[in-house]
LOLOBA-811471 format. One record per residue: residue number from 0; chain; residue in one letter; x, y, z of N, C-alpha, C, O in turn. Coordinates in steps of 0.2 Angstrom, whole numbers, m for minus. Example, Ala and Ser with C-alpha at 12.3 -4.5 7.8 and 13.67 -1.06 7.14 Angstrom:
! LOLOBA-811471
R   seq   mol   type     n.X     n.Y     n.Z    ca.X    ca.Y    ca.Z     c.X     c.Y     c.Z     o.X     o.Y     o.Z
R     0     A      a      66     m28      39      62     m22      39      66     m16      39      71     m17      42
R     1     A      s      64     m11      35      68      m5      36      64       0      39      67       6      40
END
This chain:
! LOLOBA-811471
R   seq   mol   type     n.X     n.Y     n.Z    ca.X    ca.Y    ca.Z     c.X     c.Y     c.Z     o.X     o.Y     o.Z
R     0     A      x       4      m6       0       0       0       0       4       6       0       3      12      m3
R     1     A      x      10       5       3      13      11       5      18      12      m4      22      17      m5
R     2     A      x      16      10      m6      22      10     m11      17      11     m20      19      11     m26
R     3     A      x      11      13     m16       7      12     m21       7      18     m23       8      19     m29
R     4     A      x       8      23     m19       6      31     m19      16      35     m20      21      32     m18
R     5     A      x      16      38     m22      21      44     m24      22      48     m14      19      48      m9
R     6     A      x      29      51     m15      34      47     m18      35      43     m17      39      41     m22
R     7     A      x      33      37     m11      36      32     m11      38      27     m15      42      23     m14
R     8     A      x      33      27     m22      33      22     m26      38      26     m33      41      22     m37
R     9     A      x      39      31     m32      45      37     m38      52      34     m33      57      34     m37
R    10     A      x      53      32     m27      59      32     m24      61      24     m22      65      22     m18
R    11     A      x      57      21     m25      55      13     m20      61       9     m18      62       6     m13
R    12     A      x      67       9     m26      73       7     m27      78       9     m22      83       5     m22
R    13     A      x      76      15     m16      81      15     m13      77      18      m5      79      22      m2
R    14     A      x      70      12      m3      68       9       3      70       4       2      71       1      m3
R    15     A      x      73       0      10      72      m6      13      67      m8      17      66      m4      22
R    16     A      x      64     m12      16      58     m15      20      61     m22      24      64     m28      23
R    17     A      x      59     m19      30      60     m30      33      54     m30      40      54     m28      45
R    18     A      x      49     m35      37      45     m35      39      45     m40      46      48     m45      45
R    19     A      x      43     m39      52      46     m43      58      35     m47      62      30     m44      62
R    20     A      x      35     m51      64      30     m53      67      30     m53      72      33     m58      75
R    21     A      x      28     m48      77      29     m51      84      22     m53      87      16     m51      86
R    22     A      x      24     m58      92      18     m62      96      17     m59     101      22     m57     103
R    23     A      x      12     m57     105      12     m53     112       8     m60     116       5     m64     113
R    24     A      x       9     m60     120       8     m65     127       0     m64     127      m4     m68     130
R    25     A      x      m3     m57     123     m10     m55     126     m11     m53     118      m8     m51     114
R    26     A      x     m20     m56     116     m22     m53     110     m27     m46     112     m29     m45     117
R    27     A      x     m27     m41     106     m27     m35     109     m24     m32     110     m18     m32     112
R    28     A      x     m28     m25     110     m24     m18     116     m27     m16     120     m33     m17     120
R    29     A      x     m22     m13     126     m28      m9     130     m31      m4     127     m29      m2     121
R    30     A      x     m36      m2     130     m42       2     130     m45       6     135     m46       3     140
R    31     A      x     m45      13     133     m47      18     138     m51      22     134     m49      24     129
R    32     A      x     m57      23     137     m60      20     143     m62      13     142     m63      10     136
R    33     A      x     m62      10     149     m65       1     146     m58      m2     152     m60      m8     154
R    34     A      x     m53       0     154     m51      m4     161     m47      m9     155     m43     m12     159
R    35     A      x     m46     m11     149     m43     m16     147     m36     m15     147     m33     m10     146
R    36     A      x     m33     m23     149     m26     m21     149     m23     m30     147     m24     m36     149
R    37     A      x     m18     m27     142     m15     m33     136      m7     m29     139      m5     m24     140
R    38     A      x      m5     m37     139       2     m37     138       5     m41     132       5     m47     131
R    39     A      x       7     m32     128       7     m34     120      14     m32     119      17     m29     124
R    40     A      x      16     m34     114      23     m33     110      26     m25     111      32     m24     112
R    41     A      x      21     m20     109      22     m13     109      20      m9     112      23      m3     111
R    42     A      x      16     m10     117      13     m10     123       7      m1     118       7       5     119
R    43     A      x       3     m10     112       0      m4     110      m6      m1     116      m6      m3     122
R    44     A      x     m11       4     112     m18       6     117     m22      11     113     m20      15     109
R    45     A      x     m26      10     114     m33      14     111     m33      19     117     m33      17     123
R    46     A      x     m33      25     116     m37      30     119     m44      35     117     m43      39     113
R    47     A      x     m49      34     119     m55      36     114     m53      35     109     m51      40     107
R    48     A      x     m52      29     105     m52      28      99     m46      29      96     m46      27      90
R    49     A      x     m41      31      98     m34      32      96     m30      28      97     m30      25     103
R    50     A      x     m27      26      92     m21      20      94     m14      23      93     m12      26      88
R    51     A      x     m12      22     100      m6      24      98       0      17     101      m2      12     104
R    52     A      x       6      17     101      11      12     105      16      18     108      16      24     108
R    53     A      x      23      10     110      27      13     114      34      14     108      36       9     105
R    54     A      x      36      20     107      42      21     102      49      17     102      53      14      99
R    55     A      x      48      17     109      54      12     113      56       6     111      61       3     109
R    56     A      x      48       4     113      48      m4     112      49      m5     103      52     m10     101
R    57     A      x      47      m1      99      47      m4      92      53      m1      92      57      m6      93
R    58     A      x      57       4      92      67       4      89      71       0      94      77       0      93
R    59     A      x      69      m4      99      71      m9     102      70     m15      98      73     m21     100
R    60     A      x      66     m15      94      65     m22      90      69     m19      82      71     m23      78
R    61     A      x      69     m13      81      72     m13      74      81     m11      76      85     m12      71
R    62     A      x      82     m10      84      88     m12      83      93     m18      82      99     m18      82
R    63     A      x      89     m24      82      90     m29      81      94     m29      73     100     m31      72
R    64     A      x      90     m27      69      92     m29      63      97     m21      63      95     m15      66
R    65     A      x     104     m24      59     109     m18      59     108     m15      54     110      m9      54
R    66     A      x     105     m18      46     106     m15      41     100     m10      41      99      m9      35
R    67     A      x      95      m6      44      89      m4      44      91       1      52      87       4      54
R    68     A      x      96       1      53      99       7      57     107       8      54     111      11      58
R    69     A      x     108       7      49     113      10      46     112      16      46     115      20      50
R    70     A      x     108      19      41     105      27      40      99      30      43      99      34      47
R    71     A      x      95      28      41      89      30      45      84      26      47      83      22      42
R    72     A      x      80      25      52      75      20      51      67      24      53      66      29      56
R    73     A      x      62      20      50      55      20      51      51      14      53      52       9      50
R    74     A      x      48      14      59      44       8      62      35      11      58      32      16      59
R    75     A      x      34       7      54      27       5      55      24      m1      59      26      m7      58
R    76     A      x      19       1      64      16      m5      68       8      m8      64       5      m4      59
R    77     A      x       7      m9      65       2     m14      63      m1     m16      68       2     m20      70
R    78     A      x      m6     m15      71     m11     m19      76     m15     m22      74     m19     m19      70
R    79     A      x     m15     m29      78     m21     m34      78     m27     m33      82     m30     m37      86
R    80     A      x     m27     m26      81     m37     m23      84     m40     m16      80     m38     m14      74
R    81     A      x     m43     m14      82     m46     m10      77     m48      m3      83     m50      m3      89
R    82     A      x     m46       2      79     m47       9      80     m49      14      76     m48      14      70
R    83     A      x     m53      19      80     m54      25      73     m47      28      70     m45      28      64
R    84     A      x     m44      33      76     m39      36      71     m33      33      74     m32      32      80
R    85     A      x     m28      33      68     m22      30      68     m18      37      69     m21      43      69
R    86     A      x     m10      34      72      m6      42      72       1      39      71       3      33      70
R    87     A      x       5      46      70      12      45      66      17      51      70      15      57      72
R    88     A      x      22      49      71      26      55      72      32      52      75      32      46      77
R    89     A      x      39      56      75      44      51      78      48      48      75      54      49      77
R    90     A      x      47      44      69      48      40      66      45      35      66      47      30      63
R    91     A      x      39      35      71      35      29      70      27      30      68      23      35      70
R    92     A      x      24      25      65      18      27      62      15      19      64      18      14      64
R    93     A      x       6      21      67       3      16      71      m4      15      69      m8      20      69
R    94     A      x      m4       8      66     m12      10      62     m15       3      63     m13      m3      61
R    95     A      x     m21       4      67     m25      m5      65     m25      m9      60     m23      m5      55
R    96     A      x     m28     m16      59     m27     m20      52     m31     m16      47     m31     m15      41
R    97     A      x     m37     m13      52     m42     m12      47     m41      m6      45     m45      m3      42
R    98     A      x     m36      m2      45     m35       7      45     m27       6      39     m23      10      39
R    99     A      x     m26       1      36     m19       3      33     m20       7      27     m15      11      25
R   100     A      x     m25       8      24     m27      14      21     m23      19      21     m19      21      17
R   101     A      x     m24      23      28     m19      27      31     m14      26      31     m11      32      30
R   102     A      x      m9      20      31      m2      22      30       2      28      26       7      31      29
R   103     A      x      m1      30      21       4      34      16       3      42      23       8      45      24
R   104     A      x      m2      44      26      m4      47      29       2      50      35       6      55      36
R   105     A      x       0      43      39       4      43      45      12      43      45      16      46      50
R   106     A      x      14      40      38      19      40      37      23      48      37      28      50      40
R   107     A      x      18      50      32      19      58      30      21      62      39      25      67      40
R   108     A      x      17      58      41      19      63      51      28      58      52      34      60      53
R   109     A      x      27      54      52      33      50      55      40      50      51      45      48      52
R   110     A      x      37      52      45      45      52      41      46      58      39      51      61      36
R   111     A      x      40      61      40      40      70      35      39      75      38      39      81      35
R   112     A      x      37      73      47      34      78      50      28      83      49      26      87      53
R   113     A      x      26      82      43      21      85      41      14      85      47      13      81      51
R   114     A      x      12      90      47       4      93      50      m2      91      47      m2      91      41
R   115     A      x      m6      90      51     m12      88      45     m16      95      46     m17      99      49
R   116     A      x     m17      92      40     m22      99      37     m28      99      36     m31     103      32
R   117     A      x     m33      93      40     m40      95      42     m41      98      48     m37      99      53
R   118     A      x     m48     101      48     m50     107      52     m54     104      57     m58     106      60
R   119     A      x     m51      96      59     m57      96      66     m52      91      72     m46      89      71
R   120     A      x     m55      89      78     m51      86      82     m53      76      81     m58      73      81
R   121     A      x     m47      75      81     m50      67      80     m51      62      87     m48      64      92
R   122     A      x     m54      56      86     m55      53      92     m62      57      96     m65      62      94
R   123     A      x     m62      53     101     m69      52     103     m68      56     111     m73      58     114
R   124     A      x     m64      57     113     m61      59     121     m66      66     123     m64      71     120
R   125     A      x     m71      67     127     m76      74     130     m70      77     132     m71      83     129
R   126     A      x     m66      77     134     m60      83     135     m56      85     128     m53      89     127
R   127     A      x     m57      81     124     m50      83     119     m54      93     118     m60      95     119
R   128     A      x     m47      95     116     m48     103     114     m55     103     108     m56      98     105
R   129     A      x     m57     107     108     m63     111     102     m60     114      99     m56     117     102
R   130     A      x     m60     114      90     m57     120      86     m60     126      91     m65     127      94
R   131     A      x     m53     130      89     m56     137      91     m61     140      88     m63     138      83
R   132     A      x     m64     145      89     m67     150      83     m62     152      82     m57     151      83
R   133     A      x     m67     160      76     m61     164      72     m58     170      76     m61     175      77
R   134     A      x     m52     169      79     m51     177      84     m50     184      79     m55     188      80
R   135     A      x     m46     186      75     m45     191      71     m39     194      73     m38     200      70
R   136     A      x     m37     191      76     m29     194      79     m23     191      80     m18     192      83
R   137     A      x     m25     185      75     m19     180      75     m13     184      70     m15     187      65
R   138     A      x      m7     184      72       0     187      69       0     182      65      m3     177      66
R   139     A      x       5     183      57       7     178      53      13     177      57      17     179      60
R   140     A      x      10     170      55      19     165      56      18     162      52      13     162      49
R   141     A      x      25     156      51      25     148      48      22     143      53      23     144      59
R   142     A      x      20     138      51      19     131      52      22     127      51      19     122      53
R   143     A      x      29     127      48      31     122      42      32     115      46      32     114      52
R   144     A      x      32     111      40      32     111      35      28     112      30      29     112      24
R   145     A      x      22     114      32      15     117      27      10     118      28       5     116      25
R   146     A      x      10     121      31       5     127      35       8     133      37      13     134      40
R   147     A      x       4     135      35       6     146      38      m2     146      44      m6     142      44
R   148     A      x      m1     154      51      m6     154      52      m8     160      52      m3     163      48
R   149     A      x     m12     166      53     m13     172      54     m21     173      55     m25     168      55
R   150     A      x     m22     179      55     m30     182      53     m31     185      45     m36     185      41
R   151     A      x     m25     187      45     m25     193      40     m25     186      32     m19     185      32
R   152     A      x     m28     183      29     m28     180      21     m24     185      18     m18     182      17
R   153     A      x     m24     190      16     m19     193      13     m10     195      13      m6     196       9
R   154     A      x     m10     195      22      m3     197      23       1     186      24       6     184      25
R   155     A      x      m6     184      24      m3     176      25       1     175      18       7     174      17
R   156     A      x      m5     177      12      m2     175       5       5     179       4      10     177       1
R   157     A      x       5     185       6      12     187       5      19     185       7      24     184       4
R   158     A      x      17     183      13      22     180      17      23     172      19      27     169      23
R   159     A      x      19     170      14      20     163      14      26     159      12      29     161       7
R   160     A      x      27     155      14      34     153      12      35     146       5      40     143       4
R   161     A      x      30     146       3      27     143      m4      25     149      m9      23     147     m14
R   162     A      x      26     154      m9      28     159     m15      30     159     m20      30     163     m24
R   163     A      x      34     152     m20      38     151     m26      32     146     m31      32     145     m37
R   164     A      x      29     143     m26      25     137     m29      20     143     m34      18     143     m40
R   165     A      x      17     147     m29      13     151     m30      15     153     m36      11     152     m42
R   166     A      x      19     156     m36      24     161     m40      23     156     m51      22     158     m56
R   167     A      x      25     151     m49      27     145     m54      21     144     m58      21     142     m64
R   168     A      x      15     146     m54       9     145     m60       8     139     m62      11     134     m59
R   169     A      x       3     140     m66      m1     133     m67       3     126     m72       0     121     m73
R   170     A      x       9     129     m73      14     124     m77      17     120     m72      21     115     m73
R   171     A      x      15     123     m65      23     118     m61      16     115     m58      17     110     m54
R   172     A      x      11     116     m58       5     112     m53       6     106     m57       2     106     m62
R   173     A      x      10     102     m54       8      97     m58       4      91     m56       4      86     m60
R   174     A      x      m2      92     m49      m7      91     m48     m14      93     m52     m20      91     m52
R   175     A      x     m12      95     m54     m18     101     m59     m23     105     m53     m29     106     m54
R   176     A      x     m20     108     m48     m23     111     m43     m21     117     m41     m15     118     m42
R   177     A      x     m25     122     m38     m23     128     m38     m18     130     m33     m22     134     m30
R   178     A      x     m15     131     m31     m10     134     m26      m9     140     m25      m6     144     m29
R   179     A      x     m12     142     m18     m14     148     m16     m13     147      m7      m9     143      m4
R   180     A      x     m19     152      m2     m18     149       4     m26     147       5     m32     150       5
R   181     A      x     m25     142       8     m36     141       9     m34     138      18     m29     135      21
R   182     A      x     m39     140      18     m40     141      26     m44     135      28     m48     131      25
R   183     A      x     m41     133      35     m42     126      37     m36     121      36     m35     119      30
R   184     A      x     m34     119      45     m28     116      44     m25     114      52     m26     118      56
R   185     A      x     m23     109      53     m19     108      59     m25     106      66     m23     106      72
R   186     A      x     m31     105      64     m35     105      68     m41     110      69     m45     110      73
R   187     A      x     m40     115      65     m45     121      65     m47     123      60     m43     123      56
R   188     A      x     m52     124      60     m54     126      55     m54     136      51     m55     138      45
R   189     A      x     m52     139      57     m51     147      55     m44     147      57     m41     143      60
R   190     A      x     m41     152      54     m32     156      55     m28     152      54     m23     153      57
R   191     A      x     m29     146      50     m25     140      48     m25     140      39     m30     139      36
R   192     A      x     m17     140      36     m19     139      29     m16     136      27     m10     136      30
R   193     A      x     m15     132      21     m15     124      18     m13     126      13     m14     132      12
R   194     A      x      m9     123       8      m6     128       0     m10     124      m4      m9     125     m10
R   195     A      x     m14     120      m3     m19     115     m11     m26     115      m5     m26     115       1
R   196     A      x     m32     113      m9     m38     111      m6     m37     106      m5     m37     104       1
R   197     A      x     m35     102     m11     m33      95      m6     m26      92      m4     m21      95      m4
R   198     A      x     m26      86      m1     m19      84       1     m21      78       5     m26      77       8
R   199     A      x     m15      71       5     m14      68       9     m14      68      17     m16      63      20
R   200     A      x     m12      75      18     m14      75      25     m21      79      27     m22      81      33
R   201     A      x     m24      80      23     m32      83      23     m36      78      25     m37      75      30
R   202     A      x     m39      76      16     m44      72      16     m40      63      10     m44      59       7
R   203     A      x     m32      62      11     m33      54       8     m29      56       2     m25      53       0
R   204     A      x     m31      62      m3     m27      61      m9     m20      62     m10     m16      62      m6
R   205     A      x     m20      63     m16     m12      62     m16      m8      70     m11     m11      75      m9
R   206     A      x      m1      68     m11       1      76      m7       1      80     m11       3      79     m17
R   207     A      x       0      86      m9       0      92     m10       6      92     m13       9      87     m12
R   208     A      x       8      98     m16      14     102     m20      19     102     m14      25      99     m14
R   209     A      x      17     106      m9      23     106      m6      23     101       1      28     101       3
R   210     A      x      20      98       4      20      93       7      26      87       1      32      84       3
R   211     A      x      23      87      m3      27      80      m8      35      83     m11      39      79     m12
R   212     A      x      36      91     m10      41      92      m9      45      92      m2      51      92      m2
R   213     A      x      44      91       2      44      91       7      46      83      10      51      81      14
R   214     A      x      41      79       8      45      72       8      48      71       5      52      68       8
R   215     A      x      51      71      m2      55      72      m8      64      73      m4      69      69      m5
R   216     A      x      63      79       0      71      82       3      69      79       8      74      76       8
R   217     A      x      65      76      13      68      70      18      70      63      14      72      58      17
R   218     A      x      70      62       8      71      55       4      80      58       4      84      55       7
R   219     A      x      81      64       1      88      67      m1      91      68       6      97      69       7
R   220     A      x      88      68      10      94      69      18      95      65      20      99      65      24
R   221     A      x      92      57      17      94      53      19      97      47      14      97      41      16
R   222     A      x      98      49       9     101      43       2     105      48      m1     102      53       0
R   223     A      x     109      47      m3     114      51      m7     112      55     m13     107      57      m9
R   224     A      x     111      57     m18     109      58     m25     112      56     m28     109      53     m33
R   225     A      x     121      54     m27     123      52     m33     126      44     m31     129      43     m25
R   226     A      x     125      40     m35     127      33     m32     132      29     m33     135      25     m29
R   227     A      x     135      32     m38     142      31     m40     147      34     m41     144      37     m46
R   228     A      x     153      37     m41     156      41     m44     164      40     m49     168      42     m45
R   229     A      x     166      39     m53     170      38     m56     175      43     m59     174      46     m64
R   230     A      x     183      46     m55     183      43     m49     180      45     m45     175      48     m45
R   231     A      x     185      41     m39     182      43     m33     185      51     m30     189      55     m33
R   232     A      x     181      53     m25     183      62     m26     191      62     m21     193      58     m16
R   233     A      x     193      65     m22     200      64     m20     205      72     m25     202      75     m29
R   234     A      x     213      72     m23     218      74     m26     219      69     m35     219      64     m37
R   235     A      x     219      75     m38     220      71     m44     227      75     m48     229      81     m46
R   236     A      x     230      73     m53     235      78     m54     234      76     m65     235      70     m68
R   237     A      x     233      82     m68     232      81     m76     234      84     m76     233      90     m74
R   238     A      x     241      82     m81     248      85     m84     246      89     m89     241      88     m92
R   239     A      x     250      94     m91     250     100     m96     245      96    m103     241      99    m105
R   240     A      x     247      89    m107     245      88    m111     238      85    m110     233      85    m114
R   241     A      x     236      83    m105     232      78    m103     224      78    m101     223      82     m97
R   242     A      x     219      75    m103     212      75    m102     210      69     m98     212      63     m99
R   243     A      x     206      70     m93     202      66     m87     195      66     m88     192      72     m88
R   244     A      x     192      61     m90     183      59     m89     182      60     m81     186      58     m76
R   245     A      x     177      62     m81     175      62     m75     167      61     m73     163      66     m73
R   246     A      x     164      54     m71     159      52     m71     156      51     m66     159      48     m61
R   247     A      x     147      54     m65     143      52     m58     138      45     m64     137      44     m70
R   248     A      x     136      43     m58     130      40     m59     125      41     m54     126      38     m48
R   249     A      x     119      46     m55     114      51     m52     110      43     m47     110      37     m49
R   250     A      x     108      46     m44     100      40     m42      97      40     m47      99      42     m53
R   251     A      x      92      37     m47      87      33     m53      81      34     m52      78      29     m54
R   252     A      x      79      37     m50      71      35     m50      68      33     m53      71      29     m58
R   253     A      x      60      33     m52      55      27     m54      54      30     m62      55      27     m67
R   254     A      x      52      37     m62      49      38     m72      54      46     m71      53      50     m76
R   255     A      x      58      48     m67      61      54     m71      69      55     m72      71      49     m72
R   256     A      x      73      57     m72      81      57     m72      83      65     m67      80      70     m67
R   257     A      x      86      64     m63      91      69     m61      94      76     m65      98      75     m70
R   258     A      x      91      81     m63      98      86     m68     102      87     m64     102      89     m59
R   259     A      x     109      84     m70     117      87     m65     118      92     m70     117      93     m76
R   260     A      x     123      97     m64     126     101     m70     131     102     m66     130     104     m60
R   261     A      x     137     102     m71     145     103     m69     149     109     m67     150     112     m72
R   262     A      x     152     112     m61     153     119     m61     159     118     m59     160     112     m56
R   263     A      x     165     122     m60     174     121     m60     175     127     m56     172     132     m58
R   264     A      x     178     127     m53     182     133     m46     187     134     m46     190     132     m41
R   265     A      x     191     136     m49     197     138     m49     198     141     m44     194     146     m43
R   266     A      x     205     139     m38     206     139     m31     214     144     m32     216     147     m27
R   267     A      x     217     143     m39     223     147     m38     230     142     m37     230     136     m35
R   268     A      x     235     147     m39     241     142     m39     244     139     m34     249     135     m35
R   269     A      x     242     140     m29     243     137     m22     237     130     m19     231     128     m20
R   270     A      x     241     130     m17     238     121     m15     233     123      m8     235     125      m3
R   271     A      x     225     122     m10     221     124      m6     221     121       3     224     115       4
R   272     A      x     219     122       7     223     121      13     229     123      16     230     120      22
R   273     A      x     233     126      14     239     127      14     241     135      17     236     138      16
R   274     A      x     245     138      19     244     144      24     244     151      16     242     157      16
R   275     A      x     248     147      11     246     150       6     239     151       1     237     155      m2
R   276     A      x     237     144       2     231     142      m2     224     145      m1     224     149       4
R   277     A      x     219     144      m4     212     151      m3     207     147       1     205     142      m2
R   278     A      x     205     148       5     199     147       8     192     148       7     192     151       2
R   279     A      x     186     145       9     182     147       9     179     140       2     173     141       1
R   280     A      x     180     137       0     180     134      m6     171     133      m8     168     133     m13
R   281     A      x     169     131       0     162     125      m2     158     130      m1     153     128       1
R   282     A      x     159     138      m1     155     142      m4     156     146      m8     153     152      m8
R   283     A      x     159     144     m13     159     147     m21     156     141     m23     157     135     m23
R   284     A      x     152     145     m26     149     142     m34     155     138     m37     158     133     m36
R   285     A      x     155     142     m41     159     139     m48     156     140     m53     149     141     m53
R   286     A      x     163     142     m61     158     143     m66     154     135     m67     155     130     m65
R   287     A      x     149     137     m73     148     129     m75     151     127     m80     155     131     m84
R   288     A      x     151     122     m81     156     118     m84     153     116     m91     149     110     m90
R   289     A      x     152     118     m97     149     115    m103     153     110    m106     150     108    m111
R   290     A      x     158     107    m105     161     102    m108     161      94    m106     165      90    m105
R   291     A      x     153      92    m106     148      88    m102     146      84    m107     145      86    m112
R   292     A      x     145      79    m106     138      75    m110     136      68    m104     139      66     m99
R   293     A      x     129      67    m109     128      61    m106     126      55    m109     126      56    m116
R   294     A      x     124      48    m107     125      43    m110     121      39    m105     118      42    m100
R   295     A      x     120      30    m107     118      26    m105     121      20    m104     122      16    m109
R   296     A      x     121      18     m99     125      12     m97     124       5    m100     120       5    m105
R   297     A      x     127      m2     m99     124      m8    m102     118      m9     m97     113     m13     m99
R   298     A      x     117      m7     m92     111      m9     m89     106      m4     m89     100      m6     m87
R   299     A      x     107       2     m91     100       9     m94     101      10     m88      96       9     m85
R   300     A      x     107      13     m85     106      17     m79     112      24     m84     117      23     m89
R   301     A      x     110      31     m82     109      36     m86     116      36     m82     117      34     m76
R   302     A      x     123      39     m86     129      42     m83     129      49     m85     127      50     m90
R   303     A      x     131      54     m82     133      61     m84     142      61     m84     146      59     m79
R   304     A      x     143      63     m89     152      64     m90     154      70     m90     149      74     m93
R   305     A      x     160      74     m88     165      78     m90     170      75     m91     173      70     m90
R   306     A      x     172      81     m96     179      79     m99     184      84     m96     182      90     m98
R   307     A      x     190      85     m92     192      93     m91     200      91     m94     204      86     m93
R   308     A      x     200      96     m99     208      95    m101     212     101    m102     210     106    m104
R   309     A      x     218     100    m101     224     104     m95     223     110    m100     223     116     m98
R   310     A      x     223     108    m109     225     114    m110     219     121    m112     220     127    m114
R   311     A      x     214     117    m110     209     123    m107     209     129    m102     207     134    m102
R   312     A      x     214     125     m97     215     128     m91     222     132     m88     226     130     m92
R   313     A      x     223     137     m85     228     139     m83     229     135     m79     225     131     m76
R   314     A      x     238     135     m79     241     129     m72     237     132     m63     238     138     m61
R   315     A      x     234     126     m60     233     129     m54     229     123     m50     230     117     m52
R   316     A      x     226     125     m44     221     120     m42     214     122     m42     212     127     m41
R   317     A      x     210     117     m44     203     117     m49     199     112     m41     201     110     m36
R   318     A      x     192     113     m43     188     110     m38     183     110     m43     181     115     m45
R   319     A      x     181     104     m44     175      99     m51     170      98     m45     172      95     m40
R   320     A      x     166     101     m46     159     101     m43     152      99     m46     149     102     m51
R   321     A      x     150      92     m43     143      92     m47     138      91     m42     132      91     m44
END
C-alpha cells in the first residue's frame, strides 16, 4: 500500500523494508476508557479511539536488525485490533489492520513531520480541545512544514513561504490544482492555511505540492543523489597535455532522471589548505562547466560525463563540482 502512492513508489529502489511478526503473550490492546489491559509486544492502546504504542519498544526491535539502522530507520506498527484514528510521528507510524489505508498518511507525520491539514479534532475523548473560533488577531507566522497561520488572508499569501509554488503557475502544478492559501488546517478550521484544497494530510489524496516536496528532501537527507562516482573524489593531478573523464551516476528514480550540472572553481596556484592556499571553497559556486555529455550504461542506468583538459585551463588547483 505504502508503495502504491508517490513518492514512495517514484523512490522505491532505494527503501528497505524488513517485515518482523511479533507475538504478544495477550491478544489485543488496552483500551481507555473500558479498564482493558494486554500485555502486547508494543505496549499498543486505544485511547477514545486512538491507537497509539510505545516508540521504545518498536526501535528496540528494529535495533536488532543492523542493516535498517545503518542510516535512518521508520517503524510502522500494525495492530491486531481496530481503532478510529491512527497516528504518526517520531519515526513511528501506528495503524489497526483495518485502518492501513492510512499508512501513506501517517507515514507523512513520522517520516515527514508533516501537519495535518483537516480542520477538526480526531478521536472520541469529551475533553480533547474544540477547534477554536475565528479570533482576528492571530499574527502571521509559519507552520512548516506546510501550513502558515494568521488572521489577515492577505498578509498570509504574501508572506508565505510557498511563493515560489505560487509564484510558478499553473505549469509547475503538476497536480492540476490551484496553489494559493485556503484556510483550514492543523485542527482548526479558521487562521490556519493549507497551499492546495486538497492533500494527503487533509482528506486521503495524493500530497499536495509542497507537502510531496517536502517528503521528496527528507528522501535526499537521507540517500545520497549520486550513487556512484568515477573517480572517486580525492587529489588528482592532469599534466600539461592531458584530459580526465570524470563520471557520476545520479540515483534513478521510478519515471524521471536527475539534472546534473557541472561547475569548475578555480582555487589558484597554491595548494588549497595550505597557509598560502584560498579558503572558503564549499561556498563558491563555480563557473559551470559545458564540456559535459551524457549517455547510457549496459544496464540503462543514465551516466553524466566531463571531460576537463589541461590545455583549457591555466596551471593551478581546480575544484569539479557536481
Amino acid at each position: 500500500i505504502l508503495f502504491a502512492g508517490d513518492p514512495y513508489r517514484e523512490y522505491q529502489s532505494y527503501f528497505n523494508v524488513t517485515a518482523l511478526h511479533l507475538q504478544s503473550k495477550e491478544a489485543g490492546c488496552d483500551r481507555i476508557p473500558g479498564d482493558v489491559e494486554k500485555d502486547t509486544a508494543c505496549d499498543a492502546v486505544v485511547r477514545w479511539q486512538t491507537l497509539t504504542c510505545n516508540p521504545e519498544k518498536v526501535f528496540s526491535y528494529i535495533r536488532r536488525f543492523p542493516e535498517a539502522m545503518a542510516r535512518d530507520h521508520q517503524g510502522i506498527v500494525i495492530v491486531n485490533d481496530y481503532a478510529d484514528v491512527a497516528t504518526g510521528g517520531g519515526g513511528v507510524a501506528t495503524l489497526s489492520k483495518a485502518a492501513l489505508a492510512l499508512v501513506n498518511h501517517e507515514v507523512g507525520h513520522a517520516f515527514g513531520t508533516l501537519l495535518d491539514e483537516y480542520d477538526y479534532t480526531p478521536g472520541t475523548d469529551p475533553d480533547r480541545p474544540m477547534p477554536p473560533g475565528r479570533q482576528g488577531n492571530v499574527p502571521t507566522r509559519e507552520l512548516r512544514p506546510n501550513l502558515m497561520e494568521g488572521s489577515d488572508r492577505e498578509d498570509v499569501l504574501v508572506h508565505t513561504y510557498w511563493r515560489n509554488w505560487i509564484e510558478a503557475g499553473e505549469a509547475a502544478w503538476w497536480n492540476n490544482s490551484k496553489v494559493s492559501v485556503f484556510e483550514g488546517g492543523n485542527h482548526q478550521p479558521f487562521e490556519v492555511w493549507r497551499p492546495q484544497m486538497g492533500c494527503m494530510m487533509r482528506d486521503g489524496s495524493g500530497f499536495c505540492v509542497v507537502c510531496m516536496e517536502t517528503m521528496v528532501k527528507q528522501i535526499y537527507r537521507r540517500v545520497r543523489p549520486i550513487d556512484r562516482l568515477d573517480p572517486e573524489p580525492g587529489k588528482l593531478t592532469i599534466g600539461p597535455k592531458e584530459d580526465r573523464i570524470f563520471q557520476v551516476w545520479p540515483m534513478q528514480p521510478r519515471t524521471h532522471d536527475l539534472e546534473v550540472t557541472w561547475r569548475l572553481v578555480a582555487l589558484g596556484i597554491n595548494e588549497p589548505g595550505t597557509s598560502e592556499g584560498r579558503t572558503g571553497v564549499a561556498e563558491r559556486e563555480g563557473e559551470v562547466y559545458r564540456r559535459s555529455a551524457v549517455r547510457t550504461d549496459v544496464d540503462g542506468r543514465t551516466i553524466h560525463g566531463a571531460e576537463i583538459r589541461a590545455k583549457d585551463l591555466d596551471p593551478g588547483w581546480y575544484r569539479l563540482k557536481v
